[in-house]
KEDRENLO-35213 format. One record per residue (C-alpha): x, y, z; residue in three letters. Coordinates in Angstrom, 1 decimal, decimal comma, always signed. Example, Ala and Ser with C-alpha at 12.3 -4.5 7.8 and 13.67 -1.06 7.14 Angstrom:
<recs>
xx|yy|zz|r
+12,3|-4,5|+7,8|Ala .
+13,7|-1,1|+7,1|Ser .
</recs>
This chain:
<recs>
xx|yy|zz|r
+98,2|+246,5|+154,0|Unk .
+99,6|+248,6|+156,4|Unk .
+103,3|+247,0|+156,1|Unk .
+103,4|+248,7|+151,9|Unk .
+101,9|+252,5|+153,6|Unk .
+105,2|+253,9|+152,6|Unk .
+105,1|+252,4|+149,4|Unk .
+101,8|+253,7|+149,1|Unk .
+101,2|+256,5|+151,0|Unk .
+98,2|+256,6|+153,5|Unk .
+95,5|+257,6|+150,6|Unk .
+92,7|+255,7|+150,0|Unk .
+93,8|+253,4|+147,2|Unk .
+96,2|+250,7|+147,6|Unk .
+97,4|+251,3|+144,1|Unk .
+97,1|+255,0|+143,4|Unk .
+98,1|+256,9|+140,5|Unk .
+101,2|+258,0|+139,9|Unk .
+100,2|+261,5|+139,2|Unk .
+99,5|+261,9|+142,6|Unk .
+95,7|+263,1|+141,7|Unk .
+93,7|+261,2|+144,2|Unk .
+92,9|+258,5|+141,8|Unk .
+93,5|+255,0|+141,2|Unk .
+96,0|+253,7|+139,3|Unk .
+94,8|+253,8|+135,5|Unk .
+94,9|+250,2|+133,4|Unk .
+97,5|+252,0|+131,0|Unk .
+99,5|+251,5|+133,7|Unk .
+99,5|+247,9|+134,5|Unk .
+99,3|+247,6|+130,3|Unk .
+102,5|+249,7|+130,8|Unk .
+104,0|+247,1|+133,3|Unk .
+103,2|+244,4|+131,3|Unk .
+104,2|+245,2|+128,2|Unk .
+108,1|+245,7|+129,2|Unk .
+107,6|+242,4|+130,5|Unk .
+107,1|+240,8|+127,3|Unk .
+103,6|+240,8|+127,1|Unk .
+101,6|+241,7|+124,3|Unk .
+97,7|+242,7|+124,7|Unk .
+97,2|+239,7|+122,8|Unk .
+98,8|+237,5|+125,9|Unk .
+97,8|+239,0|+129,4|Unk .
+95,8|+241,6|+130,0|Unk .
+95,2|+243,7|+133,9|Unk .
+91,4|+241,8|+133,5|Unk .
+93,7|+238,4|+132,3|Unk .
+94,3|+238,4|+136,5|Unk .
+90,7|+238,6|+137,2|Unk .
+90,0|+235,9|+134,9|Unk .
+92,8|+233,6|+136,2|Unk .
+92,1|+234,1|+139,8|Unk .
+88,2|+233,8|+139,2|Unk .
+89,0|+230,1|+137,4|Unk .
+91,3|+229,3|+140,3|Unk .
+88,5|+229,6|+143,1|Unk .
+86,5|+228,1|+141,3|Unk .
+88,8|+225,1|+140,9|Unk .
+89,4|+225,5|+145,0|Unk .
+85,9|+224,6|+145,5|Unk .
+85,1|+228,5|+146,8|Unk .
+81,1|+229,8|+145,9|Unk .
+80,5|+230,9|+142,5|Unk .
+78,5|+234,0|+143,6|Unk .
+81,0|+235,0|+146,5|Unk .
+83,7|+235,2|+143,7|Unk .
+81,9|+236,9|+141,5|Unk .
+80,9|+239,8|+143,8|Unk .
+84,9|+239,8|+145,6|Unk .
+85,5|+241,3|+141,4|Unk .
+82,9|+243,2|+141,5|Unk .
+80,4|+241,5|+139,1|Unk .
+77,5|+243,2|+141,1|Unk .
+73,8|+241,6|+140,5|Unk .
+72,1|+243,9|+137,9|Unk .
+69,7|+244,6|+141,0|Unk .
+70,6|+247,7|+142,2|Unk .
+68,7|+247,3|+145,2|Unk .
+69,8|+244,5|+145,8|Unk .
+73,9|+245,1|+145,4|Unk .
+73,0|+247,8|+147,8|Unk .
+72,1|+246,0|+150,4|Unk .
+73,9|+242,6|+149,9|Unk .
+77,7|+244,6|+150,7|Unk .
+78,4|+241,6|+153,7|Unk .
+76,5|+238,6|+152,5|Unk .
+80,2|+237,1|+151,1|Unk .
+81,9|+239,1|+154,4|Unk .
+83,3|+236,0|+156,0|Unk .
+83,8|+233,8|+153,2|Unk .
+85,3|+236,8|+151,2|Unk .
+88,1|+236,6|+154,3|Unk .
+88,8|+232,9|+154,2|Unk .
+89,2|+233,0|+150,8|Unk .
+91,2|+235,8|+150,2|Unk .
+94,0|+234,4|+153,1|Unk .
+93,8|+231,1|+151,1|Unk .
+94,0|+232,9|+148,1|Unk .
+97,5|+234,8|+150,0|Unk .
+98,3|+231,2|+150,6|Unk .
+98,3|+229,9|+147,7|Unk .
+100,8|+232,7|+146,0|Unk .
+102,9|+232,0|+148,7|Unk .
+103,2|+228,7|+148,5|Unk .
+104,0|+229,6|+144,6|Unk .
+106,4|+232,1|+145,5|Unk .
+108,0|+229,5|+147,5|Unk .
+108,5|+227,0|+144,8|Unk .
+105,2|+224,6|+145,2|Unk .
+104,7|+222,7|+142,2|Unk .
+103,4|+224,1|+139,1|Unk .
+101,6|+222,1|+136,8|Unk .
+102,2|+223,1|+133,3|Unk .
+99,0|+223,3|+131,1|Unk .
+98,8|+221,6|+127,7|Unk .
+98,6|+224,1|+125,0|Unk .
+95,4|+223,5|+123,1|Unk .
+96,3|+224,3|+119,4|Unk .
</recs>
C-alpha cells in the first residue's frame, strides 16, 4: 500500500476519484476502464471481480462466512456487524496474502485452466 502513495496520494482511499473530491472512485469508472478493454456490461462487470474472487476462495478451501464479510456482505444484524469487525481479522490476512499469491503466480505465467463454455 504504501509503495502506490504517489500513485494515490496519501488520502483515505486506495482508489479515489479522479475529481479529486474526497471520494471513492465511482463504478462508472471501472465500467469506463472496462469498456475500452473490450468489455461489454453484458461480459464483466466492477461486481464480475467480486464474484470471481468470492468463487475462487471458495474453491481454495477458505470459510464461507470470512469471505463473505472480506466483500462486505454484512449479517443483516446490525448489532451484530457492529461488533463482529475482527472475528475474520487473522484469517482475512492469510487469505488476502494467498489471494496476492495466487495473482502473482498468474502474473508469472502459472498455468491456467481454460473453462468449458457451457452453451
Amino acid at each position: 500500500m504504501e509503495s502506490i502513495k504517489p500513485l494515490t496520494g496519501v488520502g483515505q482511499y486506495v482508489f479515489p476519484s479522479s475529481r479529486g473530491d474526497g471520494r471513492p472512485m465511482s463504478d462508472g469508472t471501472v465500467r469506463t476502464a472496462l469498456k475500452s478493454l473490450g468489455y461489454e456490461k453484458d461480459v464483466m462487470s466492477a461486481h464480475g471481480f467480486r464474484t470471481t474472487a468470492s468463487t475462487l476462495l471458495n474453491e481454495q478451501g477458505w470459510s464461507p462466512d470470512a469471505i463473505e464479510r472480506q466483500l462486505c456482505h454484512m449479517p443483516k444484524d446490525q448489532v451484530r456487524a457492529a461488533y463482529n469487525r475482527a472475528q475474520y481479522l487473522d484469517e482475512w490476512r492469510r487469505m488476502m496474502q494467498s489471494w496476492a499469491d495466487y495473482l502473482d503466480g498468474l502474473k508469472a505465467g502459472a498455468e491456467v485452466i481454460p473453462f468449458k463454455r457451457v452453451v
